[in-house]
C-alpha positions as CSV (number, residue, x, y, z in Angstrom):
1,X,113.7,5.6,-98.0
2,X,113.1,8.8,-100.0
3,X,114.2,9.1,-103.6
4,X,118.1,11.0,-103.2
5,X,119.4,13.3,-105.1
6,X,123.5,13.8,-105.6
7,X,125.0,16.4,-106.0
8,X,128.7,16.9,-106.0
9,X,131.0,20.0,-105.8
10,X,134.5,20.0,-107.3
11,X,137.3,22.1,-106.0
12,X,140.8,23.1,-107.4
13,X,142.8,25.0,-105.8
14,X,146.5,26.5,-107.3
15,X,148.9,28.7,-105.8
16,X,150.9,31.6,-107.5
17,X,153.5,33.9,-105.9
18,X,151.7,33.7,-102.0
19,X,148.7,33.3,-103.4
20,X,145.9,31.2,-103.1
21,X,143.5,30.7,-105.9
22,X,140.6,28.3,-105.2
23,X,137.1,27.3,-107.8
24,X,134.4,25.2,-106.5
25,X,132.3,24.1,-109.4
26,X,128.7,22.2,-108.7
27,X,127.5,19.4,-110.4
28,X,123.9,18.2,-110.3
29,X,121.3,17.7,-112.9
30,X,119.9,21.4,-112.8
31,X,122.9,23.2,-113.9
32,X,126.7,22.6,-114.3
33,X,127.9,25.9,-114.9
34,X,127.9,27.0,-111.3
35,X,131.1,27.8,-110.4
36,X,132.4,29.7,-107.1
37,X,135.9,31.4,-106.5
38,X,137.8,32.9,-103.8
39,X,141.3,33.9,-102.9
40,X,143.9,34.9,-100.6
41,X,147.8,35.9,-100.2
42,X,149.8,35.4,-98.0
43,X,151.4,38.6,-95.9
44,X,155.1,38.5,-96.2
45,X,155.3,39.3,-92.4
46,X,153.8,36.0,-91.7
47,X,154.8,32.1,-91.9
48,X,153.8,30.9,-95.0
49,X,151.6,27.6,-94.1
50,X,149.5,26.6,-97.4
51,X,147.0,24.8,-95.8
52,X,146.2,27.9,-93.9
53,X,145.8,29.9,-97.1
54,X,144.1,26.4,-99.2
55,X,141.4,26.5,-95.9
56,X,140.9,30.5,-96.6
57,X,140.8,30.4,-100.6
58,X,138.1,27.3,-100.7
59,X,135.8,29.1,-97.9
60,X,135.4,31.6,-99.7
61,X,134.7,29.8,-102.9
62,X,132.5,27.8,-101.0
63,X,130.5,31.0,-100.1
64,X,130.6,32.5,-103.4
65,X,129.3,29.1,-105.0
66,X,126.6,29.4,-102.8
67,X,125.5,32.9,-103.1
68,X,125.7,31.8,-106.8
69,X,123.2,29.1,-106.2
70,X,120.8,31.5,-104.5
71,X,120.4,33.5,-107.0
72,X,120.1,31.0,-109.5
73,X,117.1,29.9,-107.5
74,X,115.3,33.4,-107.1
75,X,115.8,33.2,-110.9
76,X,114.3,30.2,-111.4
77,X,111.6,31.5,-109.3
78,X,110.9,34.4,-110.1
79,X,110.5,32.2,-113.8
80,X,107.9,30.0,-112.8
81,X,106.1,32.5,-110.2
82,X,106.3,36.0,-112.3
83,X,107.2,37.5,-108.9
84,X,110.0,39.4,-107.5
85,X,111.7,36.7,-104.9
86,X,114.4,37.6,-102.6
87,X,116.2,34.6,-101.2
88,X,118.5,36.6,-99.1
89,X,118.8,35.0,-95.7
């Protein structure tokens, strides 16, 4: 088998006044200061179910983290290539 690498993702998630606050921080051996967020609030015309809100807020700091981690590649990149890169999918 293949050398493996691991790489783990760490997620907190709080909530304040309806709403939903969620950080997903990476850690491999690259970097450790990759860190996603997102959030969302309740409506008050809806049933408040926090896992519903918990599922929303870490999706979207899921996303962020990994936008965050594409650009840290087209950096790195762009570094050892001297060219413009453009991960975007």
């Amino acid at each position: 088998m293949p050398a493996m690498k691991r790489w783990n993702v760490e997620i907190l998630i709080g909530e304040v006044d309806r709403r939903t606050y969620a950080e997903a921080q990476l850690y491999d051996e690259i970097r450790d200061n990759l860190i996603g967020t997102g959030q969302t609030r309740a409506r008050l015309d809806t049933p408040n179910i926090p896992e519903i809100g918990d599922e929303i807020a870490v999706a979207r700091a899921l996303s962020d983290l990994g936008h965050r981690l594409l650009v840290a590649a087209s950096g790195d990149l762009e570094e050892a290539t001297h060219e413009r890169v453009s991960l975007d999918a």
